[in-house]
VOGU-3710 file (C-alpha; in Angstrom, 3 decimals, decimal comma):
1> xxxxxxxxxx> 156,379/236,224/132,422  156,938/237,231/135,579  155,072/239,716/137,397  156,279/243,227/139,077  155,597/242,123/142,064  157,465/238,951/141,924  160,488/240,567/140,239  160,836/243,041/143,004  160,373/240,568/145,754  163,069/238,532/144,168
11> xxxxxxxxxx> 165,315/241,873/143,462  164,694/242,440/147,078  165,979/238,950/148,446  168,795/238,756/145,926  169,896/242,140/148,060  168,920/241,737/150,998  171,473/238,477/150,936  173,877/241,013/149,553  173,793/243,127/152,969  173,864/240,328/155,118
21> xxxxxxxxxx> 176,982/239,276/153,717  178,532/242,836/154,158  177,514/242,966/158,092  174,598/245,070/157,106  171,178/245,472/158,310  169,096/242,673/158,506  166,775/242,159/155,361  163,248/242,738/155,602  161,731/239,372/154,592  164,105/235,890/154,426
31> xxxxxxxxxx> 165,474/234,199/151,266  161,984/231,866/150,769  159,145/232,580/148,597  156,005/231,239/149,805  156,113/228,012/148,083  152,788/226,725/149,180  150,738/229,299/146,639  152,274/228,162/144,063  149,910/224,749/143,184  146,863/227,141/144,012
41> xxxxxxxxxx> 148,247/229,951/142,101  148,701/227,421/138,600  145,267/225,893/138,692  143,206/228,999/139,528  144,860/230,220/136,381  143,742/226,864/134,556  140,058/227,750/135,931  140,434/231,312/135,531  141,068/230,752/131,297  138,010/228,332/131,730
51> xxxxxxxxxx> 135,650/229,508/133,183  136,180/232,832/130,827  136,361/230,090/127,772  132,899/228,839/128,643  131,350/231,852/129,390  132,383/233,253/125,576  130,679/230,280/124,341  127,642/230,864/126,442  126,985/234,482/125,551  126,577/233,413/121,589
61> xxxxxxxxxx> 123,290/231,279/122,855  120,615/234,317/121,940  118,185/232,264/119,778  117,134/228,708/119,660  118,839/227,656/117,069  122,649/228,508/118,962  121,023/226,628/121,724  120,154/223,771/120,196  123,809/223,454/118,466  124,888/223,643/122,073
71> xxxxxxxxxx> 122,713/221,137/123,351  124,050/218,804/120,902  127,775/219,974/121,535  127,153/218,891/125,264  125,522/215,259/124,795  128,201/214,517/122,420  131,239/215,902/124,366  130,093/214,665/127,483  130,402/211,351/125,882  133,967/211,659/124,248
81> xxxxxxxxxx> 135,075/213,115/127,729  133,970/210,030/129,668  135,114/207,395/127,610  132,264/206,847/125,024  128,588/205,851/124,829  128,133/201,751/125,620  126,076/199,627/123,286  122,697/198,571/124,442  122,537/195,059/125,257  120,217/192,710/126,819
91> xxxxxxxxxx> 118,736/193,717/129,982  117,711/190,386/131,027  115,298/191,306/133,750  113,644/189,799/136,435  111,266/189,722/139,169  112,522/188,124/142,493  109,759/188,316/144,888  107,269/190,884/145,458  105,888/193,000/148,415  101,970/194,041/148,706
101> xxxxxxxxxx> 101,628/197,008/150,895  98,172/199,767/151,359  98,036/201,422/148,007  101,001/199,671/145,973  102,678/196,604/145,432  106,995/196,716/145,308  108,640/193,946/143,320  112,340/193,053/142,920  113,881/193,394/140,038  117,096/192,290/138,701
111> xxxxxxxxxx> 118,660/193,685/134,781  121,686/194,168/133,338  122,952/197,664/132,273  126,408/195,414/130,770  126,598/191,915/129,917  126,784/190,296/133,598  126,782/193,714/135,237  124,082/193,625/137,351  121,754/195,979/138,745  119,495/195,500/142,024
121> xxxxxxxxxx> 116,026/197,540/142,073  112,841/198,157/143,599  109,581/198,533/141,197  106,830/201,009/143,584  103,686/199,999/141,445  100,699/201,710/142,335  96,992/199,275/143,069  94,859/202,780/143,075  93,740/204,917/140,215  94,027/204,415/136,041
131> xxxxxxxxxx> 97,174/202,979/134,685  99,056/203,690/132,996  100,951/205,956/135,246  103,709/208,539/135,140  107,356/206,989/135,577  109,602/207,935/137,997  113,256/207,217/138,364  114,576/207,562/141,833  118,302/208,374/141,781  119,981/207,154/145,589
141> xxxxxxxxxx> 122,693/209,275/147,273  125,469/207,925/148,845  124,208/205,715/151,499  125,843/202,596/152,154  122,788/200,952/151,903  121,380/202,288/148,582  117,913/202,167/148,234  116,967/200,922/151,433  118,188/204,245/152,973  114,773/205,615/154,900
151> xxxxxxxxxx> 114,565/208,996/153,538  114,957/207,387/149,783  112,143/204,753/151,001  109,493/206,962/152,111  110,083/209,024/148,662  109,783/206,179/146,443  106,709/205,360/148,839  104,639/208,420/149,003  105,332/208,697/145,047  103,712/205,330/144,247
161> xxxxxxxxxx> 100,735/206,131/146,771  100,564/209,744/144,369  100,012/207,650/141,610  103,652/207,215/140,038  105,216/204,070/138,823  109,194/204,333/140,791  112,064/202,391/140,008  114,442/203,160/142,754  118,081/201,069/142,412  121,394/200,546/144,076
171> xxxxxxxxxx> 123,951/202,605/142,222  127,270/200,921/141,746  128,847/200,191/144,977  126,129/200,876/146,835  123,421/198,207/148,630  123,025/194,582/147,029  125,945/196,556/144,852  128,865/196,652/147,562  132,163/195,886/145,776  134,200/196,116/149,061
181> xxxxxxxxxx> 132,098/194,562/151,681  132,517/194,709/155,145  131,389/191,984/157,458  127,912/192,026/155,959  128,326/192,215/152,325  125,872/194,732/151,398  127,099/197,019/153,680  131,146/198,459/152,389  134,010/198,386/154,047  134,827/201,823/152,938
191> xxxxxxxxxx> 132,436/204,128/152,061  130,109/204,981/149,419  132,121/207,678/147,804  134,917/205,409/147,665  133,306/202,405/146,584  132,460/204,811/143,287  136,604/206,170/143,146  138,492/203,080/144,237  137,619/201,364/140,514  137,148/204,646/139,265
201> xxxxxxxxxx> 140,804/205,617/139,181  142,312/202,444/137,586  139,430/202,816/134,797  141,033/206,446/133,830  144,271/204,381/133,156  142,386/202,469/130,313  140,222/205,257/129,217  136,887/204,582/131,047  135,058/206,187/133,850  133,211/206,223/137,016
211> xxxxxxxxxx> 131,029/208,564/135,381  130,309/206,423/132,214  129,355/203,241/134,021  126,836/205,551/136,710  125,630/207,297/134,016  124,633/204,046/131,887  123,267/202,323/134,500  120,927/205,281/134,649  119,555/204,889/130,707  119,349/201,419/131,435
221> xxxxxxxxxx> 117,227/201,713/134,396  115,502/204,290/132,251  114,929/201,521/129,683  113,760/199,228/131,846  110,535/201,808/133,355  109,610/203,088/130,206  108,963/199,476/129,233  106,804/198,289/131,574  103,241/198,024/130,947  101,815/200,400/133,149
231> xxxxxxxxxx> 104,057/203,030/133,015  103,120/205,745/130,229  106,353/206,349/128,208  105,702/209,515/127,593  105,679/211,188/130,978  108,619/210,316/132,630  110,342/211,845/135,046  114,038/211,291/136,960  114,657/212,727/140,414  117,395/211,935/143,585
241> xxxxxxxxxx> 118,995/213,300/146,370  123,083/214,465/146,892  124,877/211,692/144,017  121,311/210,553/143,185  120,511/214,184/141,953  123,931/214,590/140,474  123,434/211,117/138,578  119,942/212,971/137,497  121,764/215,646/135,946  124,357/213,020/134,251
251> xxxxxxxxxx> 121,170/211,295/132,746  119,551/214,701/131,738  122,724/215,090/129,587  122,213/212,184/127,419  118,400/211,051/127,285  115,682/212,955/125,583  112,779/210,682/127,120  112,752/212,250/130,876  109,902/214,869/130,552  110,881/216,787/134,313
261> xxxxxxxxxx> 113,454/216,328/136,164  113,586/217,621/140,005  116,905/217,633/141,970  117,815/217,431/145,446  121,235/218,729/146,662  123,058/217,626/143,946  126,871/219,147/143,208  125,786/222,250/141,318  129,160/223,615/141,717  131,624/224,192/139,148
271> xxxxxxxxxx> 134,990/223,421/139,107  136,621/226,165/136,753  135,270/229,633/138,587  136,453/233,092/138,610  137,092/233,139/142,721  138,954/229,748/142,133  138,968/228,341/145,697  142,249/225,327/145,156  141,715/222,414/144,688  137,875/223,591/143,311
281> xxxxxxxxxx> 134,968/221,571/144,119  136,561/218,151/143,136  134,277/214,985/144,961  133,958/211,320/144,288  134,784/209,894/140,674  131,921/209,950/138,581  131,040/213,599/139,733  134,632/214,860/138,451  134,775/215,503/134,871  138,062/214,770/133,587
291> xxxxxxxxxx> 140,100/217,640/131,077  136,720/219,343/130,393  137,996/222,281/131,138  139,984/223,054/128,465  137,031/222,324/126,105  134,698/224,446/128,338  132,634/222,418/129,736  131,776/221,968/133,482  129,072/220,673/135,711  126,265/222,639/134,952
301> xxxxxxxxxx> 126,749/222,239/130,877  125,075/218,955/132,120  121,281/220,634/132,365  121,742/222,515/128,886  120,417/219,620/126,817  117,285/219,494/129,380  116,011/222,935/128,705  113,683/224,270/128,493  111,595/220,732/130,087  110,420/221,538/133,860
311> xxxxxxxxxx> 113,628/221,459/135,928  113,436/221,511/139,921  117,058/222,523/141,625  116,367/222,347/145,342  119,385/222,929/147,186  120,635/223,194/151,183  121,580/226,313/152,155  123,781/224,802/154,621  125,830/222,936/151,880  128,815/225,305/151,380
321> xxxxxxxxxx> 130,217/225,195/154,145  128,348/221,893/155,661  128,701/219,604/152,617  130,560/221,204/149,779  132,894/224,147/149,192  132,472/227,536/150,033  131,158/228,828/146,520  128,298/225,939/146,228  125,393/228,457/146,926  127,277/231,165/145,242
331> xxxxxxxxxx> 128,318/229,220/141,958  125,275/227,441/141,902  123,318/230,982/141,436  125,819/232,395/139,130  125,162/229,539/136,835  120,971/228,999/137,677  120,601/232,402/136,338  122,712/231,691/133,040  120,446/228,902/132,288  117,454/230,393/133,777
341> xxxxxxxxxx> 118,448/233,237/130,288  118,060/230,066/128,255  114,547/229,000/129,291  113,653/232,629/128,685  114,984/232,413/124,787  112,782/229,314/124,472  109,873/230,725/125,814  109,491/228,718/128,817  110,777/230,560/131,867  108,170/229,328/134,327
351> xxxxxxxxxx> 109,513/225,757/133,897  113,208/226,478/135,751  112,835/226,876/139,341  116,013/227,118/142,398  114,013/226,354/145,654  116,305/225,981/149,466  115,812/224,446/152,910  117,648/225,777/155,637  118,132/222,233/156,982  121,013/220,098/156,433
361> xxxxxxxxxx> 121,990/218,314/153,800  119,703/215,201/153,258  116,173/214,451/151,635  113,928/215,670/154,283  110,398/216,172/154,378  111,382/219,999/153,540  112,648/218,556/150,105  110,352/215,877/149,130  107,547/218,142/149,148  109,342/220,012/146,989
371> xxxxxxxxxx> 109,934/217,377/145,012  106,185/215,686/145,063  104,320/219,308/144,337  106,666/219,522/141,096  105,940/216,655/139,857  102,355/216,934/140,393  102,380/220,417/138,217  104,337/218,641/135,451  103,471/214,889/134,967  100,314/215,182/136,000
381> xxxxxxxxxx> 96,874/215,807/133,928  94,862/216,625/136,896  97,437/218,188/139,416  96,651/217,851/143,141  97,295/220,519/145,957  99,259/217,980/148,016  99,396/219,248/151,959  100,891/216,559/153,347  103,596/213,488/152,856  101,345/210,204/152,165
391> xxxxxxxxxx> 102,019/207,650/155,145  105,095/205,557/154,950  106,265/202,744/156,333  109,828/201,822/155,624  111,227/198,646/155,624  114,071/196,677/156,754  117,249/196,302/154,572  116,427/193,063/153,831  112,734/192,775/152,923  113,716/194,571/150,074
401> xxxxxxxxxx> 116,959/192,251/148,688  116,356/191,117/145,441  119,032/188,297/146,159  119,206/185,626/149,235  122,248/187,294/150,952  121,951/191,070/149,726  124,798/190,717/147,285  124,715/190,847/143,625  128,105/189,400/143,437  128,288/186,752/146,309
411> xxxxxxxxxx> 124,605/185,835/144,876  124,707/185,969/141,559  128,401/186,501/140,556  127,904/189,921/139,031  130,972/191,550/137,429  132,401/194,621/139,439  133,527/197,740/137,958  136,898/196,398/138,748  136,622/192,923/137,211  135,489/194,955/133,864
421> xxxxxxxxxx> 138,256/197,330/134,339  140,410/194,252/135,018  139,358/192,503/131,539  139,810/195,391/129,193  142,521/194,996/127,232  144,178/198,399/124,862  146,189/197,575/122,541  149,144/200,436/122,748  149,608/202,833/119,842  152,220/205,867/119,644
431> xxxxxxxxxx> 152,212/208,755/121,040  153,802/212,527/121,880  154,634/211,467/125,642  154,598/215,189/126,934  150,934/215,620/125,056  150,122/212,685/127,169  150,669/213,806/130,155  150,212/217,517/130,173  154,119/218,190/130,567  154,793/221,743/129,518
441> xxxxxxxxxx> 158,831/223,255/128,238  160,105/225,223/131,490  158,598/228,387/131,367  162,095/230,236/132,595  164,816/229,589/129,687  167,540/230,489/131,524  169,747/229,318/134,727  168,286/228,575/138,303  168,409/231,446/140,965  170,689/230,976/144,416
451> xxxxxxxxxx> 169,189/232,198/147,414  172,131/231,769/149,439  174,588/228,297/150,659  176,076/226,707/153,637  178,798/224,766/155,018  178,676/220,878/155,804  181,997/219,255/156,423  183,642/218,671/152,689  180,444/220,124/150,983  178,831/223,185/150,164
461> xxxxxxxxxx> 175,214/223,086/150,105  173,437/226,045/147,789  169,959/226,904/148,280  168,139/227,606/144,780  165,312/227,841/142,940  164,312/226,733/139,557  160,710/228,786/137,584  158,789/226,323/136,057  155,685/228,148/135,434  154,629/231,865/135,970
471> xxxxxxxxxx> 153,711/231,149/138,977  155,768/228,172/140,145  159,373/228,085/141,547  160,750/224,834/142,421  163,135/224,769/145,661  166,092/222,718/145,702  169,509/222,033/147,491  172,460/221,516/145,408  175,649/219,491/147,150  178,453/220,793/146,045
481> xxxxxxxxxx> 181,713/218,977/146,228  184,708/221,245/147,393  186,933/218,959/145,239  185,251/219,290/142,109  185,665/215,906/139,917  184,023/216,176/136,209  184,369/212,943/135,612  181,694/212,013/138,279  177,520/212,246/137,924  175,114/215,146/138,522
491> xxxxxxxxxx> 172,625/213,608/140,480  169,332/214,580/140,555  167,784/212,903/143,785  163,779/212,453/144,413  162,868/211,725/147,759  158,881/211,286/148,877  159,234/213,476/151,314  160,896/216,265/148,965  164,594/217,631/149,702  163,463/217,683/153,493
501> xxxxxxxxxx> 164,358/214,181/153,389  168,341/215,174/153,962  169,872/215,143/156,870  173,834/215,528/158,361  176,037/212,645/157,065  172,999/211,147/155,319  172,850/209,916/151,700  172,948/213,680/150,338  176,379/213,718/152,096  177,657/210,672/151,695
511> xxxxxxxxxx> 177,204/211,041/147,403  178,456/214,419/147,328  181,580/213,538/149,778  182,190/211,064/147,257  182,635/213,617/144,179  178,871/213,689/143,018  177,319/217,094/142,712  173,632/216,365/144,276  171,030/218,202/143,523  167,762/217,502/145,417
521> xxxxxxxxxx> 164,617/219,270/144,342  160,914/219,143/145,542  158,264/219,007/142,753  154,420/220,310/143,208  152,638/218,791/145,900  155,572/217,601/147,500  157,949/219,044/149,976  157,938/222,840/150,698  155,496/222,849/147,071  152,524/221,345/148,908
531> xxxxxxxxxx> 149,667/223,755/149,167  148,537/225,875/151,613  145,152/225,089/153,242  141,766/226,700/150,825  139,066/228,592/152,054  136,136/227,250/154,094  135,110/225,224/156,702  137,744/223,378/158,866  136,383/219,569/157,188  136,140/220,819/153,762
541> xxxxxxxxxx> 139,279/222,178/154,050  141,188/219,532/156,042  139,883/216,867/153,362  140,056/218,686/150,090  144,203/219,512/150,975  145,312/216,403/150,142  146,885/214,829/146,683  143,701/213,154/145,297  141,613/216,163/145,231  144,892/218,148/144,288
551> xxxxxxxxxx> 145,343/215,174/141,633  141,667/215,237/140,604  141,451/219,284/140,008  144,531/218,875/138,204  142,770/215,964/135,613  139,516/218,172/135,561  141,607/221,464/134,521  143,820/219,156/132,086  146,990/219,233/133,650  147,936/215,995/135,211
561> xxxxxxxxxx> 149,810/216,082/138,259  152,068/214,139/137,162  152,917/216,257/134,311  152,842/219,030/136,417  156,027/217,255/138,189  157,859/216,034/134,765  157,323/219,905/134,112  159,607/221,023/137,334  161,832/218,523/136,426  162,613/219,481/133,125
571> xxxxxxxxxx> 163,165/222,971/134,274  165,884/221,845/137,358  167,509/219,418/134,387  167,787/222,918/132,034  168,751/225,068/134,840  171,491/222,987/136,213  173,001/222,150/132,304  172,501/226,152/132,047  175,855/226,263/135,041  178,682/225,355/132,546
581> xxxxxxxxxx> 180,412/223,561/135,407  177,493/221,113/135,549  176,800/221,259/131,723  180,076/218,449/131,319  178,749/215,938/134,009  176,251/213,144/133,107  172,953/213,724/134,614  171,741/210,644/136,843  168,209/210,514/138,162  167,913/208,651/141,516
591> xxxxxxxxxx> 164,195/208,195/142,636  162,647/206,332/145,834  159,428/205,170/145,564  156,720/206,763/144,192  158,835/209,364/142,801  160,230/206,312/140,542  157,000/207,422/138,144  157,838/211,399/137,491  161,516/209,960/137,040  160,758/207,640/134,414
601> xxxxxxxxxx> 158,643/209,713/132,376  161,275/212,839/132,747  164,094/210,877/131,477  161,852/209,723/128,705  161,331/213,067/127,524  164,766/214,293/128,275  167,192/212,048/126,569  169,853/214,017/128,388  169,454/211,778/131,319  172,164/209,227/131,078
611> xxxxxxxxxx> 171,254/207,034/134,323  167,980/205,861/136,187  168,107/204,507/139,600  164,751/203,157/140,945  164,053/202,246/144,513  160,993/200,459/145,315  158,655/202,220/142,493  155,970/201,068/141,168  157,063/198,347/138,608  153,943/199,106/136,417
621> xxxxxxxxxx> 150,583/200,366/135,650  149,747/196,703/134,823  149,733/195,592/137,779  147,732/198,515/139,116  144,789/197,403/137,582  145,330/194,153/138,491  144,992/194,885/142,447  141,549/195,316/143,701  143,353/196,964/146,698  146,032/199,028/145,245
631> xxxxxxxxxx> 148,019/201,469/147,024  150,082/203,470/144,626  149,332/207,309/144,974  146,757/209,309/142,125  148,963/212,269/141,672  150,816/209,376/139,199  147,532/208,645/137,368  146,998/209,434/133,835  144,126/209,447/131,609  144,502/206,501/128,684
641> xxxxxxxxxx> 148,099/205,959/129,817  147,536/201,687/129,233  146,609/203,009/125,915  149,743/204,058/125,083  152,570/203,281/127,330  154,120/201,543/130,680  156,520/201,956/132,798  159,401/199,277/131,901  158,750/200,297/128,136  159,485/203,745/128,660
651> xxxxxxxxxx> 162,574/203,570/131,305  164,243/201,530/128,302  163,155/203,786/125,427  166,632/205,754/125,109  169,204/202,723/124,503  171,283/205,798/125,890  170,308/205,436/129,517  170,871/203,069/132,053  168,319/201,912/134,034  169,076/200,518/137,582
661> xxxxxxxxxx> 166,345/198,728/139,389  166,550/198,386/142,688  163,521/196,654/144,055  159,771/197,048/142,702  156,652/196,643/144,624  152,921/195,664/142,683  150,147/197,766/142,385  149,402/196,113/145,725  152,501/197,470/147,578  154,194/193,820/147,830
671> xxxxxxxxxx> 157,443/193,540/146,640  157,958/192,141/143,020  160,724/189,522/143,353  164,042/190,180/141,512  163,583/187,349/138,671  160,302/188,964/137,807  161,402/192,056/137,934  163,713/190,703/135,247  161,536/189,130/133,158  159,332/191,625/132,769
681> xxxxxxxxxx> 162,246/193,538/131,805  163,442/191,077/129,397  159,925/190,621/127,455  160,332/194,564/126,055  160,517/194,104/122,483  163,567/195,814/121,175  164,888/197,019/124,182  168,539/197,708/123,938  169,096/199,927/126,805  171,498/198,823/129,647
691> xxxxxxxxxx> 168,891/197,426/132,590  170,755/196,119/135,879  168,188/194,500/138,356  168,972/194,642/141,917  167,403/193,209/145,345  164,755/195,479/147,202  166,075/198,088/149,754  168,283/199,232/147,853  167,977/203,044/148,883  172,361/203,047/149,638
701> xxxxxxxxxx> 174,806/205,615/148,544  177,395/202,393/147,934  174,523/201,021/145,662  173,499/204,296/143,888  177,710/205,647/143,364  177,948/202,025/141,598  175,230/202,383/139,412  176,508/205,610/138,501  179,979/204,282/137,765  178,430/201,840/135,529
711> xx> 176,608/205,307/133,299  180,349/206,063/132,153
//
């Protein structure tokens, strides 16, 4: 429902129009709503029901029995949300070459956490005092050049010279791990962030995750130090900086053998808070946990199972407004203190401690003593007072390759998280479409609201507005023909830039000269619906305000964007029946590139929708995953959509509508040429809808009117 305040602001408009049309004083305020709350406005309600979910659940943890239930609920849901626990296979390790350095030796290791997946590492072994020794596993952050990164190396250094067996390894993407190289191929193209989301995306189509494979290569490393000879199983111990202490916590979610854990400015930020600050505190793939919010679960569930074993969160005060969002320190509290209540039920609240630097964000000396005095308290029999960092000596990149060139794959031919992605085949089973995708029935029943109209030679153009949600209102323009002819289309037009895309004698014009009442509506994140800017610092800000973060909060708060779009489109298709004079005319979707997507799925779950005219879309999700270097934007991504559906099979599911295909590019962007357009087409078993396949550019009036003439 509608609030007061919106229903007088609307009352308000609706007369203000009134007076200008009498001569009377000017209105207060002009016909517009401010459009760009309205994304913001629908998630922080998402997060808002969320974050209140969880904390319901997290006020019934008084004794340690409710705890221990929960600790279970969160390993096992954690799983389930990211696609699934792997099977153990062979790790298939081995040593490469070896280094011999003042107080420990480092040997290269190569293992498998997948069959063929391979993972590059660094063993620190210590040459001084009485094996066997603690374990440590040394999580990297997000350097390009993974564990040769010199903060990371003087770490994994000084720990071995304390007496501590490391294993510090390239994460995927990262190092000997590039998937994208540049010119030297252990060194990306991109970046290190990306190298985790690029793959990460297409795996959501098939139901896998960034997260999963990050967080298995972890147990596997795991697996591969608590095996070694002179490391004492029972006293080990997982810490990292940035991704590498985020990774920690992923690990400390699903493994019971890590006996301390100690984490260095890792994202200890929820997503679904109270002070909701849109799009939330969305980051790379693996660190964005798709639809748990609706089950209540969010970052920091991730340290529940841990407790109550010696946790270290050491965190930059800097960071929210310097590396993450403005509620990272805030948050981060809020939720240290509701597990800090835990350790106190179990009886161990001197083993949780929240410890800051004032420097930036990075794993400085500040940190690692931190770091190498908690570990001393906890994993040690004897612990030292330790003054001062041990002296380092890093190395180059490449004294520390475990392969000839520094690449896994060039070297070795290890599978990338996109060749695995690539392979995986779903077999596609039924489903409710709308479920799928998060679409939701338009939340306003009734007809669309006009703000006011204007002349343009033979057509009247009126401006409107259509609720979809409580708190989203989607804009349109509706061309209205002064010679009204039933017996010609509604047509709903989808431009990427939104209904701003019109201009004098341009297509609008030219359809609704022609007899065609045109309406042409934006959808969220798109035209006058994109967001305003969030709070924060100018970078945060200026990165976070674009559609993959908007795309990723919506996946995290289980509302696809795309979904989110069907959903305004549903509601302009039920307004604009609602008009009696429109109710008679068959309804004609027109789309132009990516806009093809929300299109298709709308006239799949509308089987009013006599007509589909597709310009340059995407011609499936198939070939997505097929292109390493795809282009297509995330706002159409959906979780397990390969498991269920594609796009050809569901613009022919009504034998009702005709479908009009007018050019197709590859997940690549390259045009699809017209015969395989067809085929593809032609391979849908039982499809008996009407499909017309035309050449590329096809964005015409003369092309779309004929397409329409065929839908009578």
């Amino acid at each position: 429902m509608s609030t007061r305040r919106e229903f007088f602001a609307l009352a308000a408009a609706v007369f203000a129009l009134h007076q200008r049309a009498a001569g009377q004083t000017t209105p207060e305020r002009g016909i517009y709503r401010d459009y760009a709350r309205c994304l913001p406005e629908f998630l922080g309600r998402l997060a808002k029901e969320a974050y209140d979910r969880r904390n319901r659940d997290l006020e019934k943890l008084v004794t340690p029995e409710t705890i221990v239930e929960r600790q279970q609920w969160v390993t096992n849901t954690f799983w389930e949300l990211v696609g699934g626990m792997p099977v153990r296979t062979p790790l298939n390790a081995r040593v490469t070459g070896q280094l011999e350095r003042r107080g420990y030796r480092l040997e290269k290791v190569i293992y498998e956490s997948q069959p063929n997946f391979l993972i590059s590492g660094n063993l620190y072994l210590p040459t001084e005092g009485t094996p066997p020794y603690p374990g440590v596993l040394f999580q990297m952050g997000h350097s390009a050049n993974g564990k040769a990164y010199v903060q990371y190396q003087r770490c994994c250094q000084s720990l071995a010279r304390l007496g501590y067996v490391v294993l510090g390894f390239d994460p995927m993407g990262q190092g000997e791990r590039t998937y994208y190289p540049g010119p030297q191929p252990f060194l990306t193209r991109l970046d290190a962030d990306e190298e985790h989301t690029r793959p990460g995306r297409q795996m959501l189509l098939k139901g896998d995750t960034s997260t999963r494979l990050q967080t298995w290569d972890s147990v596997r490393s795991l697996d591969l130090l608590a095996s070694h000879p002179l490391v004492d199983p029972s006293r080990l111990a997982s810490t990292g900086q940035s991704g590498g202490g985020t990774n920690t916590m992923l690990l400390a979610a699903v493994d019971s053998r890590l006996t301390a854990a100690a984490l260095s400015c890792p994202n200890t930020e929820n997503v679904a808070i109270a002070d909701f600050n849109s799009p939330g505190s969305t980051d790379d793939a693996e660190q964005n946990l798709v639809a748990s919010a609706p089950v209540g679960f969010d970052r920091w569930d991730l340290l529940y199972p841990f407790a109550p074993k010696p946790l270290l969160i050491a965190v930059s005060e800097r960071d929210f407004f310097g590396t993450y969002s403005p509620r990272y320190i805030s948050n981060g509290l809020e939720e240290f203190r509701k597990l800090e209540k835990i350790y106190q039920v179990m009886g161990q609240p001197e083993r949780i401690r929240w410890r800051s630097t004032p420097l930036p964000h990075g794993l400085s000396l500040d940190m690692r003593m931190m770091i190498y005095h908690w570990l001393e308290r906890w994993m040690q029999a004897n612990p030292r007072e330790i003054t001062e960092e041990p002296e380092t000596h890093p190395e180059p990149d490449d004294q520390l390759f475990v392969s000839p060139r520094g690449s896994l794959v060039v070297d070795f031919g290890s599978e990338t998280p996109f060749s695995i992605n690539h392979k995986r085949t779903v077999p596609k089973t039924p489903t409710d479409l709308a479920t799928l995708i998060g679409a939701d029935p338009p939340f306003n029943r009734g007809t669309f609201t006009k703000l006011g109209d204007a002349q343009y030679q033979a057509t009247t153009i009126d401006v409107v507005e259509f609720q979809s949600a409580p708190e989203v209102w989607v804009p349109a323009w509706i061309f209205q023909p002064r010679k009204a002819d039933p017996a010609k289309p509604l047509l709903v037009v989808l431009h990427p830039s939104g209904r701003l895309g019109w201009r004098e004698n341009d297509l609008y014009d030219e359809l609704a000269s022609a007899g065609c009442v045109v309406c042409a509506p934006d959808f969220r994140n798109q035209g006058d619906l994109r967001p305003e800017f969030g709070r924060g610092v100018r970078g945060h800000a200026d990165l976070h305000n674009s559609e993959e973060h908007y795309a990723w909060s919506s996946l995290i708060l289980g509302k696809p964007l795309l979904g989110q779009r069907v959903t305004d489109l549903l509601a302009v298709l039920q307004g604009l029946r609602a008009r009696p004079e429109l109710a008679r005319r068959r309804v004609v979707i027109a789309a132009l590139g990516f806009t093809t997507v929300p299109a298709i799925f709308t006239a799949a779950i509308d089987r009013g929708v006599h007509g589909l005219y597709l310009a340059g879309g995407l011609l499936s999700f198939d070939t997505l995953c097929a292109a390493e270097n795809y282009t297509h934007p995330f706002g159409n991504f959906v979780p397990r959509l390969l498991h269920h559906t594609d796009l050809p099979l569901l613009a022919v599911s009504s034998s009702s509508t005709v479908v009009t295909v007018a050019g197709a590019v590859d997940g690549g962007g390259n045009d699809v040429r017209t015969d395989v357009v067809r085929q593809v087409y032609d391979n849908i078993a039982g499809n008996r809808a009407q499909v017309e396949i035309l050449d590329k550019d096809a964005w015409r009036a003369g092309a779309i009117l004929r397409s329409a003439a065929v839908n009578g």
